[in-house]
C-alpha positions as CSV (number, residue, x, y, z in Angstrom):
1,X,-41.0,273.7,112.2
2,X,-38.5,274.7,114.4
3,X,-34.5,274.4,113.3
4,X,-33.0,273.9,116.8
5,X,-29.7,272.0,116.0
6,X,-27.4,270.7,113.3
7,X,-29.0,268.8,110.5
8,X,-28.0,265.1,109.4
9,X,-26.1,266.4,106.3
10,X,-24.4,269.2,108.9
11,X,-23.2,266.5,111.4
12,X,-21.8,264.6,108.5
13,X,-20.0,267.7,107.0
14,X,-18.8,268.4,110.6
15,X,-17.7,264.9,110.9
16,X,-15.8,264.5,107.7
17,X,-14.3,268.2,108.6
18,X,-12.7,266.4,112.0
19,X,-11.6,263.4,110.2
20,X,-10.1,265.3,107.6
21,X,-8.4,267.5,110.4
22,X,-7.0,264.8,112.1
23,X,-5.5,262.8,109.1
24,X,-3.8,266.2,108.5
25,X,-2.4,266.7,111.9
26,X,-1.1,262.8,111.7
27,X,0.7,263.6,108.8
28,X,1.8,266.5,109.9
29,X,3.4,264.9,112.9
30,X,5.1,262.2,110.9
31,X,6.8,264.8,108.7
32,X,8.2,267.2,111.3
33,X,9.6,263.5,112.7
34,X,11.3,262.3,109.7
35,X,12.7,265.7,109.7
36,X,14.0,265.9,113.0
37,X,15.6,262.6,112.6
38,X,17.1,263.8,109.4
39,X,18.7,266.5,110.6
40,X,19.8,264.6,113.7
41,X,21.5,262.3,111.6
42,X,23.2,264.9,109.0
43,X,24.4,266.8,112.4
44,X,26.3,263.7,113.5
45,X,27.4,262.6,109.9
46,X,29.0,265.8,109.4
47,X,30.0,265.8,112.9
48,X,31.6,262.4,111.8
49,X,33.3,264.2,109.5
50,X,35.0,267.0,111.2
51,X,36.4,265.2,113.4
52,X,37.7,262.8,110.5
53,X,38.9,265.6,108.8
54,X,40.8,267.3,112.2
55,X,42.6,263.5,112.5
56,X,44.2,263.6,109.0
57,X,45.2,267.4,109.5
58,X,46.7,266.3,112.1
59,X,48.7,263.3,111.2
60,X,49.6,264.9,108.2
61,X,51.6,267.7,110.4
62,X,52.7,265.5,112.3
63,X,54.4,264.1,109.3
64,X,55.5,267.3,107.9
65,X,57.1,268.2,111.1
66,X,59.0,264.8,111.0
67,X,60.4,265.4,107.7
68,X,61.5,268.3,108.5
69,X,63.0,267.6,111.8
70,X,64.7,265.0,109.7
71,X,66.0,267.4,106.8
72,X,67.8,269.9,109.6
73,X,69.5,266.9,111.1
C-alpha cells in the first residue's frame, strides 16, 4: 500500500489549522481597528483640548493687560 497523499485525519488537522488561522487573523484585524480609532479619537480630544486651553490663556491676558492698562491710567 502505497501512501501517496494526505490522509483523512491530515486533511482535517490541515483544515482546522486554516480555520484556526483565519479566526486569528479576523481578530487580529478588529483589534488593530479599534486601536486605530482609539487613538484617532484621543489625538483629536486632546487636540480639543489644546486649543481649549490656548483660548483661556488667551482671554485671560487679554484681561491682565486690561487691568493693567486700567491701573496706569
Amino acid at each position: 500500500m502505497s501512501n501517496n497523499g494526505p490522509n483523512e485525519r491530515e486533511k482535517l488537522d490541515w483544515e482546522k489549522h486554516k480555520f484556526s488561522t483565519d479566526i486569528a487573523s479576523q481578530a487580529h484585524k478588529a483589534e488593530t481597528e479599534f486601536f486605530t480609532q482609539t487613538n484617532e479619537a484621543s489625538i483629536g480630544n486632546a487636540n480639543i483640548a489644546l486649543r481649549t486651553l490656548v483660548l483661556i490663556n488667551g482671554g485671560a491676558a487679554l484681561a491682565f493687560l486690561t487691568f493693567i492698562g486700567n491701573q496706569m491710567s
